[in-house]
C-alpha positions in Angstrom: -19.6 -53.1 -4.1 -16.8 -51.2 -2.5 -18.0 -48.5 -0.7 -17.2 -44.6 -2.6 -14.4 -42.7 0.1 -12.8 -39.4 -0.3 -9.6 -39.1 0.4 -9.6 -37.2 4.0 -11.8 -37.7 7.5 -12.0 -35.4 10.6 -10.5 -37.0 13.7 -10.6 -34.2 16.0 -14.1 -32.4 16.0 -15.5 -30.9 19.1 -19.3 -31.1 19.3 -21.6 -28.2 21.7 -21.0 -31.0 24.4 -17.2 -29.7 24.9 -19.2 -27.5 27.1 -19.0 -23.8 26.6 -15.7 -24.4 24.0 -17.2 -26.4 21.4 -20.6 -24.8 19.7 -21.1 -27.4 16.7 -24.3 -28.7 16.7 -24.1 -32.4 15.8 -26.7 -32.0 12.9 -24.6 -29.5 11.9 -21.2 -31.3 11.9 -22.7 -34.3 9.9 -24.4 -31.8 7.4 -21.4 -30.3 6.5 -19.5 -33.3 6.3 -21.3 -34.3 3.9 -22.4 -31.3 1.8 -18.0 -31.4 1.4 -18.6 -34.9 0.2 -16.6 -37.1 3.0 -18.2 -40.3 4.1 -16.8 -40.3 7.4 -16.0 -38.6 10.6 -15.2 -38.6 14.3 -16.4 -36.7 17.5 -13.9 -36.2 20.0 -15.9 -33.6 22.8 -13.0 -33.1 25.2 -13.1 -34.9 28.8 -16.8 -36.9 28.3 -18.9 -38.6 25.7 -21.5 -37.1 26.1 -23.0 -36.7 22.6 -21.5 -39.9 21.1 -25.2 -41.6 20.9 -26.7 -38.9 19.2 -23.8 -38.2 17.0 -24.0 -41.9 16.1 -27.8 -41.8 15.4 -27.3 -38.5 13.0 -24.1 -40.2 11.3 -26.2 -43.6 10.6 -29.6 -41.5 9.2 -27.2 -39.5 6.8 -25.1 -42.2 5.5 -22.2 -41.4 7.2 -19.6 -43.9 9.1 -19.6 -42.5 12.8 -15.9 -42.7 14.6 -16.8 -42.8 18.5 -13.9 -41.4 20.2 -12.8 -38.7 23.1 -10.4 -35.6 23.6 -9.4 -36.8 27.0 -7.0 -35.1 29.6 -4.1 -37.1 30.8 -2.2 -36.4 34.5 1.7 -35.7 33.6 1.9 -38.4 36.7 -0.6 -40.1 39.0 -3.8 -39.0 38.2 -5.0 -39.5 42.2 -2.3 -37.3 42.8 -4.8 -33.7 43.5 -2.0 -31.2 42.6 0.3 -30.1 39.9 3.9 -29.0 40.4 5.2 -26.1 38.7 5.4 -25.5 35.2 3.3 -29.3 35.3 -0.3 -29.3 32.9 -2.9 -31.8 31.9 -1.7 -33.1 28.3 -4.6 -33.6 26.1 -5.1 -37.3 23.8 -6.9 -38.2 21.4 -8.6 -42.0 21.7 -10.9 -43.8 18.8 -12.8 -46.8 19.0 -12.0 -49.2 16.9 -14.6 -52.0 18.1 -16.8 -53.2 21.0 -13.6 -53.5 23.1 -12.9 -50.0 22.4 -15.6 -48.5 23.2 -15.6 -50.5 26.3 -12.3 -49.1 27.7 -13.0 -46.2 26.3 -16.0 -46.2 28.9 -13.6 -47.2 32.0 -11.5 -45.0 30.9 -14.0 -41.5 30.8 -15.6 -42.9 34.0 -12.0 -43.5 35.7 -10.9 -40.2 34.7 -14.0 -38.5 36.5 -14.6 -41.6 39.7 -10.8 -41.5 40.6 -9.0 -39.1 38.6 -11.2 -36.0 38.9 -9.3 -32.6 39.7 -10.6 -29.8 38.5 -10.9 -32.0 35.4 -11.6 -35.3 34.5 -8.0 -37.0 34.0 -6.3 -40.4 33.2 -2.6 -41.2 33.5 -0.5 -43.9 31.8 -1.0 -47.0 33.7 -4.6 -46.6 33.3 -4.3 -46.4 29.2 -2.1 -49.4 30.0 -5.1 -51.2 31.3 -7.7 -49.9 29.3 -5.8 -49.9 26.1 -7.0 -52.2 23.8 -9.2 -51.7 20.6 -8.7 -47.9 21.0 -6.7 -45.9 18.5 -4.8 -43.0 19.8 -3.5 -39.6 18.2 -0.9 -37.3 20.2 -3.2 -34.6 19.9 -3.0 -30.5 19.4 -0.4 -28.7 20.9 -1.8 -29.2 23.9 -0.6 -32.9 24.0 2.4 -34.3 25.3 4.4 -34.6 23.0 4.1 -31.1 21.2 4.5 -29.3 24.6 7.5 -31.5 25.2 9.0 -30.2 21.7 7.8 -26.7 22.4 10.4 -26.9 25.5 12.7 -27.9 23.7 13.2 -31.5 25.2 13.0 -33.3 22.1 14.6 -36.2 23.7 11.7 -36.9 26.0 9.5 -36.1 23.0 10.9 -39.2 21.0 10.6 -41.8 24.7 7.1 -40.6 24.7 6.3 -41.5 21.5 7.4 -44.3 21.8 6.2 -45.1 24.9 3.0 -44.3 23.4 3.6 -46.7 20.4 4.3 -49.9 22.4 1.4 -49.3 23.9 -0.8 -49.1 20.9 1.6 -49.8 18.3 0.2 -49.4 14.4 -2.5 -47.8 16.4 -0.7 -44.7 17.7 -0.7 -41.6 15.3 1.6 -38.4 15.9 -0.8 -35.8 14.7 0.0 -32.6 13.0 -2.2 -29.6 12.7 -1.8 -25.6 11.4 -4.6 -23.4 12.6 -2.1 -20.4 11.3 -0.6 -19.5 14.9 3.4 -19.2 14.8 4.0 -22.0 17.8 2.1 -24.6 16.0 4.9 -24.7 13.6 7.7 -25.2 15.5 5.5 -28.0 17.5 4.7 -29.9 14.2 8.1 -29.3 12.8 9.1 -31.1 15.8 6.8 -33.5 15.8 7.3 -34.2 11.8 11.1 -34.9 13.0 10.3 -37.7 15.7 8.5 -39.6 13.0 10.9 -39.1 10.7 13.2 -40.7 13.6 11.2 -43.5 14.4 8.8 -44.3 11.6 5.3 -43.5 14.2 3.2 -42.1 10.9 1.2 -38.7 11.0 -1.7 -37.7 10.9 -3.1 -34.3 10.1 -6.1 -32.6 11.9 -8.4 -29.6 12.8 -8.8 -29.1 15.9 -12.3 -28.2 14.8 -14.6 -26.1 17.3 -17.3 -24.5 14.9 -18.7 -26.0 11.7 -17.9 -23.1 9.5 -15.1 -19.7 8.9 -17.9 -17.6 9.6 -18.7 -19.0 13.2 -15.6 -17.9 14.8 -16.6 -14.9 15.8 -19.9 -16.3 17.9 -17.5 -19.3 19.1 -15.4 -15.8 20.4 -18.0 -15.1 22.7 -18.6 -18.7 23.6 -15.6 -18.7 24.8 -15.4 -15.2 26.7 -18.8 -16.7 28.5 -17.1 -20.0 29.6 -14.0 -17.3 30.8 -16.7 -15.1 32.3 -14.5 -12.3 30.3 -16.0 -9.6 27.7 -14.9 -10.1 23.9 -12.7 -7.2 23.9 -10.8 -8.0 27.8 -7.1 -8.2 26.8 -7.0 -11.5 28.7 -10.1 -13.4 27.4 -8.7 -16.7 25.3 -8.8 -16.3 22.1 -9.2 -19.5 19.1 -6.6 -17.4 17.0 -6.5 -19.1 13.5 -9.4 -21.6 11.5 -10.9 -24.0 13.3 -13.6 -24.9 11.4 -14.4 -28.5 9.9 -12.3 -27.3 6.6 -12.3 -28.9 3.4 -10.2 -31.4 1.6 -8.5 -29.8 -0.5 -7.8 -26.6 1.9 -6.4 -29.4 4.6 -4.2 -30.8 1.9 -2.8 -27.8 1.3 -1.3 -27.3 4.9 1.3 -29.9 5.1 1.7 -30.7 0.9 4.7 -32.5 1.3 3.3 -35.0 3.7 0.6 -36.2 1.9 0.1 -39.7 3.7 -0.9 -37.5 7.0 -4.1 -37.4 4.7 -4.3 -40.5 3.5 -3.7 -42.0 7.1 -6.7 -40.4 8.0 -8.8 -42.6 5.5 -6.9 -46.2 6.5 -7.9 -45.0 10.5 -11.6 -44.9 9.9 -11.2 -47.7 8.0 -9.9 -49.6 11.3 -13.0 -48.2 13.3 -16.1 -51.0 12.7 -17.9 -50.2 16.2 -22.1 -50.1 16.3 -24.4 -49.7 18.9 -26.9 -52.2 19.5 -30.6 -51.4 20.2 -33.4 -53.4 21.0 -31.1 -55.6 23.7 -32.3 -54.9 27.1 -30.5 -55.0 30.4 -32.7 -56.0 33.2 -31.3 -55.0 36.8 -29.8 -57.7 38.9 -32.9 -58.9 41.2 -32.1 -60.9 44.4 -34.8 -63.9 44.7 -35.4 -66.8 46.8 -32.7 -69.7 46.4 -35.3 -72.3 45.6 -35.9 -70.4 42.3 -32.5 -71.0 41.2 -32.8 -68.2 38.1 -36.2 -68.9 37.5 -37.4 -65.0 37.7 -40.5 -65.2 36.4 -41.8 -68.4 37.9 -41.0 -66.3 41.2 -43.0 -63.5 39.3 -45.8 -65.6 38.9 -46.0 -67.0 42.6 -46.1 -63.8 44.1 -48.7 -62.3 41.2 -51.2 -65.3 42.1 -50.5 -64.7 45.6 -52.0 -61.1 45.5 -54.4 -62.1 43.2 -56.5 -64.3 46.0 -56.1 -61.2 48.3 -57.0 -58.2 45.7 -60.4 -60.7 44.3 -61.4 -63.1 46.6 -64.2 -65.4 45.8 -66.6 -63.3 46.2 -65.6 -60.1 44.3 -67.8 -60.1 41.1 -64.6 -59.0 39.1 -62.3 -62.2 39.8 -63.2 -64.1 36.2 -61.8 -60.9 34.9 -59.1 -60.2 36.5 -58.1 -64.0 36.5 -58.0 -63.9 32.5 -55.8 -60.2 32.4 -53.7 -61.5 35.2 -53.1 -64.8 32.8 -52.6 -62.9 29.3 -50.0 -60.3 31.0 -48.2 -63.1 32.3 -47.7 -64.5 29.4 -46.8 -61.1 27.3 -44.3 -60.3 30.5 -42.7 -64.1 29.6 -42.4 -63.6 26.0 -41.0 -60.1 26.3 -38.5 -61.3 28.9 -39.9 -58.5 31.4 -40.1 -60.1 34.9 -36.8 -58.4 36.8 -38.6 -55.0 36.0 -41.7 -55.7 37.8 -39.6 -57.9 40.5 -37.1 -54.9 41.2 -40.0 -52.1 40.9 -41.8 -54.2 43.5 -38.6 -54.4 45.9 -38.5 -50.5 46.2 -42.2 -49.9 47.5 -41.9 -52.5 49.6 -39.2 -51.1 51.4 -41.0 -47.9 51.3 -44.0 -49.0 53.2 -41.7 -51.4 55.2 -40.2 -48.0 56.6 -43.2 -45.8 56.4 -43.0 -43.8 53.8 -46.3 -43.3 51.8 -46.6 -45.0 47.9 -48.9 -43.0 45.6 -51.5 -45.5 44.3 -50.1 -45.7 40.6 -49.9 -43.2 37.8 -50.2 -43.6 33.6 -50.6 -46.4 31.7 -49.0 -49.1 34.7 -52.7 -48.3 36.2 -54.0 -50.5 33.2 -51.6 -53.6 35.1 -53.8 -56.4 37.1 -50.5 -57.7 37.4 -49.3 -54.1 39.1 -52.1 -54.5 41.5 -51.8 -57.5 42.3 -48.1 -57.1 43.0 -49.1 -54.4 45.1 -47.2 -51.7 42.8 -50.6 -49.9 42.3 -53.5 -49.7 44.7 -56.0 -48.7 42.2 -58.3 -51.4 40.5 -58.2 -51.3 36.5 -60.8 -53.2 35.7 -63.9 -50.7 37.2 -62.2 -47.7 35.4 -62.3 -49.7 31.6 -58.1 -49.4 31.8 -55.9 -51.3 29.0 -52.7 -53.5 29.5 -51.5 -52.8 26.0 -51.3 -49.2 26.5 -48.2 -50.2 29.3 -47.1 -53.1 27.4 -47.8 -55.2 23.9 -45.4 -57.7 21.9 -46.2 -55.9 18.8 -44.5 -52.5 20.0 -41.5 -54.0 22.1 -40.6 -51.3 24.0 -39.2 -50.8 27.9 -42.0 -51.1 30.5 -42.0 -47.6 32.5 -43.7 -47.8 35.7 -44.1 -44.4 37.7 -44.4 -44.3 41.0 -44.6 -41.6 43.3 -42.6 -41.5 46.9 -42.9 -39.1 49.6 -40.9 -35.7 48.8 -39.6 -35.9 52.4 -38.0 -39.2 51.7 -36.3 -38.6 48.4 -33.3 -38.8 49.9 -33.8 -42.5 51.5 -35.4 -43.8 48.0 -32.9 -43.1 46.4 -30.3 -44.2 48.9 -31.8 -47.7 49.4 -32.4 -47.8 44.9 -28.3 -47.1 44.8 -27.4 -49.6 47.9 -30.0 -52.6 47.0 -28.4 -52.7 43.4 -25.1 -51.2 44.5 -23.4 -48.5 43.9 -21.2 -49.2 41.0 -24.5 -50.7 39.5 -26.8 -48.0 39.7 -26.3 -44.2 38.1 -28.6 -41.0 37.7 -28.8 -39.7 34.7 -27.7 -36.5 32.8 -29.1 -33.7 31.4 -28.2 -30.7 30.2 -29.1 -26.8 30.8 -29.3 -24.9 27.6 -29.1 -21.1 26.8 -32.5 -20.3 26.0 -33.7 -17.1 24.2 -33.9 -14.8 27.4 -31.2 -16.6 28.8 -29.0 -16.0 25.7 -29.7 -12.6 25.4 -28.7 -11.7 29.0 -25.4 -14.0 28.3 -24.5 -12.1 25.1 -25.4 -8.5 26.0 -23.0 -9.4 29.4 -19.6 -10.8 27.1 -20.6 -7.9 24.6 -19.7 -5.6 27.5 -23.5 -3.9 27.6 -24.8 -2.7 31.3 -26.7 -5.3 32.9 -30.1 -3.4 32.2 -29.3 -3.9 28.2 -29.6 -7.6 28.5 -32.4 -7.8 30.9 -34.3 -4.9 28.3 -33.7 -7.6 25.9 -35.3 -10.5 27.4 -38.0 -8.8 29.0 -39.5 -8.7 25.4 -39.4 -12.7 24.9 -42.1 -14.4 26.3 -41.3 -16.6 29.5 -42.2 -19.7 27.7 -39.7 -22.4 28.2 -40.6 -23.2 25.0 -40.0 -20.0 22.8 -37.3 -19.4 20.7 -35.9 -16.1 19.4 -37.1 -16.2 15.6 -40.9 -16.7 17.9 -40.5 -13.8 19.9 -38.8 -11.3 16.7 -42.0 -12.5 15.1 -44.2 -11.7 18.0 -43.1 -8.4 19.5 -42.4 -5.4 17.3 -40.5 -3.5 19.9 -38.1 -6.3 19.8 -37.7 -6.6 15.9 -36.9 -2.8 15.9 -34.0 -3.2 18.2 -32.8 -6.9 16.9 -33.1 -5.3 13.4 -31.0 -1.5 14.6 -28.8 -1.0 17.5 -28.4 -4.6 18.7 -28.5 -6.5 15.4 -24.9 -7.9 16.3 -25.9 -9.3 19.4 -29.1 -10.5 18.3 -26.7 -12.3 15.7 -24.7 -13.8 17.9 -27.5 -15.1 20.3 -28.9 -17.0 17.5 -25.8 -18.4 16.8 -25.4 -19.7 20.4 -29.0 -20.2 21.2 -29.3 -23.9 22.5 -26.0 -24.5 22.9 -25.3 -26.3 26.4 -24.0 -24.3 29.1 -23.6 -26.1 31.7 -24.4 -30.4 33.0 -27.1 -31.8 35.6 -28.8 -34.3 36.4 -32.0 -35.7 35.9 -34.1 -35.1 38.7 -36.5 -38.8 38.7 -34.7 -41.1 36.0 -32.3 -44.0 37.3 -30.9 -46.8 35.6 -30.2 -49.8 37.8 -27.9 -52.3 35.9 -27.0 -56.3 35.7 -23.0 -55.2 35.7 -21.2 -52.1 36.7 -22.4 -49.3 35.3 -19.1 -48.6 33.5 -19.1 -51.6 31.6 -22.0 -50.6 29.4 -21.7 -46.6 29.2 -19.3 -43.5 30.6 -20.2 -42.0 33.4 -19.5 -39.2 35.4 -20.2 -38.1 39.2 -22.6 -36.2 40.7 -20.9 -33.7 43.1 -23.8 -32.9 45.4 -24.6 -36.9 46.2 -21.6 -38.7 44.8 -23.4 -41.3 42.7 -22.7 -42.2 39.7 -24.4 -40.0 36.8 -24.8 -41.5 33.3 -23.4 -39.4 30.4 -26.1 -40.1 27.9 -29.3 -38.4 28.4 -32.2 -40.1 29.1 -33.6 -41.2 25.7 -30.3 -42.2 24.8 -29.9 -44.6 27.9 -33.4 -46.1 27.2 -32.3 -46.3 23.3 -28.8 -48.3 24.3 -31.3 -50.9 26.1 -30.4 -49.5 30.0 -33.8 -50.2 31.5 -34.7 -46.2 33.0 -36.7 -46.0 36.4 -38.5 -43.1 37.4 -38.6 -42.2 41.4 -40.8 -39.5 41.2 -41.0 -37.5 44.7 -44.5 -35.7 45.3 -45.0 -32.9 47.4 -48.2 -33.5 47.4 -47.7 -37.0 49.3 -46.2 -35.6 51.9 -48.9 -33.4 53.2 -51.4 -36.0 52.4 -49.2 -38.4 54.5 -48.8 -35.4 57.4 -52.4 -34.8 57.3 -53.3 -38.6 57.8 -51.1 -39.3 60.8 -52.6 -35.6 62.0 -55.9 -37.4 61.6 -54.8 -40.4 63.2 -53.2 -39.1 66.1 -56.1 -37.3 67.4 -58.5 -39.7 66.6 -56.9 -42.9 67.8 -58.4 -44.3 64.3 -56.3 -46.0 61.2 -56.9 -43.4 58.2 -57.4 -45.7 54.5 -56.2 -44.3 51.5 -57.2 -44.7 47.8 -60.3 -46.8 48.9 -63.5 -46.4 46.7 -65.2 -44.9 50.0 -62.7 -42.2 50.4 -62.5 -41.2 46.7 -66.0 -40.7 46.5 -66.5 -39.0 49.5 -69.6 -36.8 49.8 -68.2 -34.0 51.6 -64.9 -34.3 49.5 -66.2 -33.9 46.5 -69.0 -31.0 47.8 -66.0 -29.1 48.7 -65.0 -29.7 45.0 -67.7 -28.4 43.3 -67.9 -25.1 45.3 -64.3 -24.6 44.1 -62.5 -25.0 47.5 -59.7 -26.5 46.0 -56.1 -24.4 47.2 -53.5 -26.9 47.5 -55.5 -29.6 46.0 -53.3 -31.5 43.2 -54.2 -31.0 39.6 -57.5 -28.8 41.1 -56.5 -25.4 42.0 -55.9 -23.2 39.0 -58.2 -20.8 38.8 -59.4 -22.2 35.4 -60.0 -25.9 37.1 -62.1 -24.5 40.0 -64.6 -22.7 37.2 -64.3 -26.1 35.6 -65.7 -27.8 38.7 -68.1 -25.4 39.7 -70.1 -25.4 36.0 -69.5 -29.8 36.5 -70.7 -30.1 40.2 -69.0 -33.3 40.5 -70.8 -36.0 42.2 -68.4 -39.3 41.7 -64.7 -39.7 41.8 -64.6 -40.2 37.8 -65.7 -36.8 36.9 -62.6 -35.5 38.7 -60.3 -38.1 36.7 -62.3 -36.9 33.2 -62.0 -33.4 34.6 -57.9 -33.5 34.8 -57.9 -35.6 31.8 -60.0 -32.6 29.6 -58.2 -29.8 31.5 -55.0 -29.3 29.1 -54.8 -27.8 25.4 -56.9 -29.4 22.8 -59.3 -31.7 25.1 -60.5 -28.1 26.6 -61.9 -27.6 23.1 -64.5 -30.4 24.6 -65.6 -29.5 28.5 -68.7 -27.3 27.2 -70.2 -30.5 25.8 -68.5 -33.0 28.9 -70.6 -30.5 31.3 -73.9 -30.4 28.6 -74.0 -33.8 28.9 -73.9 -34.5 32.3 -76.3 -31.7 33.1 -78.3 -33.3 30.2 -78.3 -36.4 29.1 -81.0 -35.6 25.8 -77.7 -33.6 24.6 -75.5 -36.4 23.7 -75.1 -38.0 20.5 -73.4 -40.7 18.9 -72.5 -41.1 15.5 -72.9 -44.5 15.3 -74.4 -46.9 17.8 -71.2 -48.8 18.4 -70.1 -45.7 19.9 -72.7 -45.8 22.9 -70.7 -48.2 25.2 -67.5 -46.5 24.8 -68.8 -42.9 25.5 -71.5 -43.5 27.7 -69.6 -43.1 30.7 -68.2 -39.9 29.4 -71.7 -38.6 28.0 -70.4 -38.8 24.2 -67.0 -37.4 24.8 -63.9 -38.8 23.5 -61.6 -38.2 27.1 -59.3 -40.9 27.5 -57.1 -42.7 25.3 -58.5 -46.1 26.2 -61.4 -44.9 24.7 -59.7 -44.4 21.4 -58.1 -47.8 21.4 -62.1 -48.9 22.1 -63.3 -47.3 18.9 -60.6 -48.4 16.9 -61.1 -52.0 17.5 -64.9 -51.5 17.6 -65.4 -49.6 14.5 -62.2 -51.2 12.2 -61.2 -54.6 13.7 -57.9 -53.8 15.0 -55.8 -56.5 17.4 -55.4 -54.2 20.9 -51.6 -54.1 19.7 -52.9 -52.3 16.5 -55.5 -49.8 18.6 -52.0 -49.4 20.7 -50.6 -47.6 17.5 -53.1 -45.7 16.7 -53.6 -44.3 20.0 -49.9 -43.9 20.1 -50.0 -41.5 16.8 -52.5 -39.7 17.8 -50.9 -38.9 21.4 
């Protein structure tokens, strides 16, 4: 059944991620889009592509067809060329993916703009649309585009060779596009414009240049603008949006240019050429450098090395070996099926090199401490099996999902880790990732009161009265603080509307401080990317669970502070003493004296123990064994607190503790009756209803 269309589409819509120009949310833009009944529409944030995964995700779940495309800025030459000659600009373009070799070159293209062609923007030229060309479509854009400034100079001439330059390059693909905000110039640039297709038959196609969802937005988008300009609303020379540009209606849009009707209609037969979709659930395993003799033969590699550290970690006398040789056998075999074995090859190859160079590895953190494989391999020191930890909470067939290994480094090294992660994969292979800094409530408020052209002290009065939760939001704190609903609701009630407006909205890029993504082919091939300017690698433009969603496989390097002392104290140690200092041994974690000092709640510095809350937590516990501290941190957060009373009753006591059923004795023994870890729920589950350890997996997921 043919699919119901309306008879227009927005091509040129500018998302929150045209950073500190656009404020659409995407939600926002797909709502309305279909509240006025269209069934498709594009996203064209200007210089990156940022928000093109979650604008696809938010089209797909509300039924509408997501156009992937880019407001890009083109060189008027050579884009290496780092200045501009006078009366020279950047033009702007409009490129839509068609297909998968769109969006491709649309990817070389946003990552050549900011790798090579960065200056003071991120810019292409000509030749390098003549390379990357192919399954885009491309519109000439607002009157900032070539073509309409060209006119607006009168050199209609070089209008026409432009477009048609432009047309031999994309040919049925390359649009002229008209628009009228209501601003005088505009006129005479379409006019123009409608001339040089009249001329040499390149069809039209009309757009909004659309930088807020609704009419009634402009005036926030105002002082959006005046932030970006670091301006107040009312400067004379603050830039101002003069005219609509919402995301306007059919019929209004059809009104601006009546006698030109197929500018509309074109917009319907381009979104009928665009057929691109991601694909999820396809995952990209880094490129892994392994022994000739393997040929490709990864896992068999994988396996070798696995059984290997197996005879070292249990030799034939430790009483856990049957065990361990039965885990070690059934995550083989899950880490074959699921196609796994780079991951754990490539983790592997980075703490290596760490210890190789000396610089400390933290034993293992979360759910990889469940791995016999991981300890074997030598990417975790501690020992699952004593500690009742579970391989399915890392990994199970039944929930496919990307393995996630944390690992801790040195803080002191980050710098090196990182270095060798980007140089062992190389550097076209191997990107950080970005994030974004929003304007929070406080932050907002300061922001606001500042472009409203209040005295510093006004804004800082403001968000004195909002909580400093990272967390909070404005309608939280007016809810919460009277003195601040008096003067949100009285003298301030128009900043206070404008804040909310802008609340959220990205104001500026950075990048994630842990998460890489090493990749199989240049980085560029599979997303857009950007550069970092402090470290000058390569930054993807997807935030992280967008990365992980598109199948890039996400690493964590996760530089402790806390290593680094521990690793200053032990050469302290050893340097005086003459002596080798172990870490992570069973000895050392259940030292005597360690944990003595623990209980009287002489824990400054100590990680995870010196709040003052934890040290009155250890002193009631008196720990005597390395597991109450680990069931200590894993009570000491919101919720599980609820249960310490009873954790400490029933150590002190053992006549205290209950069970509600006798299954439950084995499970909660070692906890005196208390539910602590997640393992333990799994446990229960599969005790006390059957479930596969896939199925506990689930349950203890939804209950996380």
């Amino acid at each position: 059944m043919a699919e119901k269309r309306n008879g227009f589409v927005h091509l040129h819509v500018h998302s929150y991620y045209s950073i500190l120009d656009g404020m659409s949310r995407i939600p926002d833009i797909v709502d309305h889009v279909k509240e006025m009944g269209m069934t498709a529409c594009a996203l064209t944030d200007h210089g990156a592509c940022y928000g093109l995964v979650e604008f696809y995700d938010e089209c797909r779940k509300k039924g509408i067809k997501p156009i992937l495309g880019c407001e890009v800025y083109e060189a008027p030459e050579d884009m290496s060329k780092k200045s501009l000659q006078e009366g020279e600009r950047y033009y702007h373009l409009i490129l839509l993916v068609k297909n998968e070799t769109g969006y491709r070159n649309l990817c070389h293209l946003v990552s050549q703009a900011n790798i090579n062609g960065f200056y003071y923007k991120p810019r292409i030229d000509f030749s390098l649309l003549q390379k990357y060309h192919e399954g885009l479509i491309c519109l000439s854009a607002c009157v900032q585009g070539r073509i309409a400034q060209y006119v607006l100079k009168g050199r209609m001439d070089g209008a026409e060779e432009w477009a048609l330059k432009y047309k031999s390059l994309f040919g049925d693909d390359y649009y002229l596009e008209i628009q009228d905000h209501g601003i005088s110039f505009e006129k005479e640039a379409y006019g123009g414009i409608i001339k040089i297709s009249e001329t040499t038959g390149i069809p039209l196609v009309c757009t909004n240049d659309s930088h807020y969802v609704r009419k009634e937005d402009a005036e926030a988008h105002d002082y959006l603008v005046a932030l970006q300009q670091q301006k107040t609303v009312a400067d004379t020379g603050h830039m101002r949006y003069a005219g609509d540009y919402s995301l306007r209606p059919e019929t209004e849009m059809r009104g601006l240019f009546p006698d030109h009707p197929e500018a509309f209609d074109n917009t319907v037969k381009i979104a009928d050429k665009c057929s691109f979709d991601f694909v999820y659930g396809h995952y990209r395993m880094p490129k892994v450098y392994i022994p000739d003799s393997y040929g490709n033969d990864y896992f068999g590699y994988l396996k070798d090395l696995a059984e290997k550290g197996f005879e070292k970690r249990y030799p034939v006398e430790n009483a856990e070996r049957d065990q361990a040789s039965k885990n070690l056998e059934h995550e083989l075999s899950v880490i074959r099926q699921m196609g796994f074995a780079e991951y754990f090859l490539d983790t592997r190859k980075t703490i290596n090199w760490c210890r190789e160079n000396g610089i400390l590895v933290g034993p293992g953190r979360g759910s990889a401490a469940g791995s016999t494989l991981c300890y074997c391999l030598g990417i975790t020191d501690i020992d699952p099996i004593p500690y009742g930890l579970i391989f399915e909470r890392f990994l199970n067939p039944e929930r496919v999902s990307m393995p996630d290994i944390d690992t801790d480094y040195d803080y002191s090294h980050k710098d090196d880790v990182v270095r060798f992660e980007a140089e062992s994969n190389g550097l076209d292979h191997f990107s950080k990732i970005q994030t974004f800094v929003a304007m929070n409530a406080r932050g907002v408020l300061k922001d606001i009161a500042r472009v409203s052209g209040y005295p510093v002290s006004v804004g800082v009065k403001l968000s004195s009265l909002v909580p400093n939760d990272p967390k909070i939001t404005l309608d939280k704190a007016y809810e919460m603080n009277p003195e601040l609903r008096e003067l949100a609701d009285g003298e301030y009630a128009k900043l206070w509307k404008i804040a909310k407006k802008l609340e959220g909205t990205p104001k500026s890029v950075s990048t994630h401080a842990c998460g890489h993504i090493p990749t199989p082919v240049p980085c560029e091939d599979l997303y857009p990317v950007s550069v970092d300017e402090e470290t000058g690698y390569l930054v993807c433009q997807y935030n992280m669970t967008q990365a992980e969603h598109l199948g890039n496989l996400k690493k964590d390097l996760l530089m402790l502070r806390n290593l680094t002392i521990i690793d200053y104290a032990r050469k302290a140690v050893e340097a005086r003493t003459g002596v080798p200092v172990p870490l992570w041994t069973q000895d050392i974690l259940n030292d005597r004296e360690a944990l003595q000092m623990i209980a009287r709640g002489d824990t400054n510095g100590v990680f995870q123990l010196e709040s003052e809350g934890m040290k009155g937590f250890m002193k009631n516990l008196k720990p005597d064994c390395f597991e109450d501290i680990i069931a200590g941190v894993a009570l000491y957060r919101p919720g599980p607190m609820d249960f310490i009373p009873d954790y400490i009753s029933g150590k002190h006591d053992p006549s205290s503790v209950h069970y509600l059923v006798p299954q439950l004795e084995p499970i909660l023994s070692p906890t005196y009756g208390v539910i602590v870890y997640q393992e333990q729920v799994m446990a229960i589950t599969r005790a006390l209803a059957g479930f596969s350890m896939a199925e506990a997996d689930i349950v203890r997921k939804a209950m996380g």
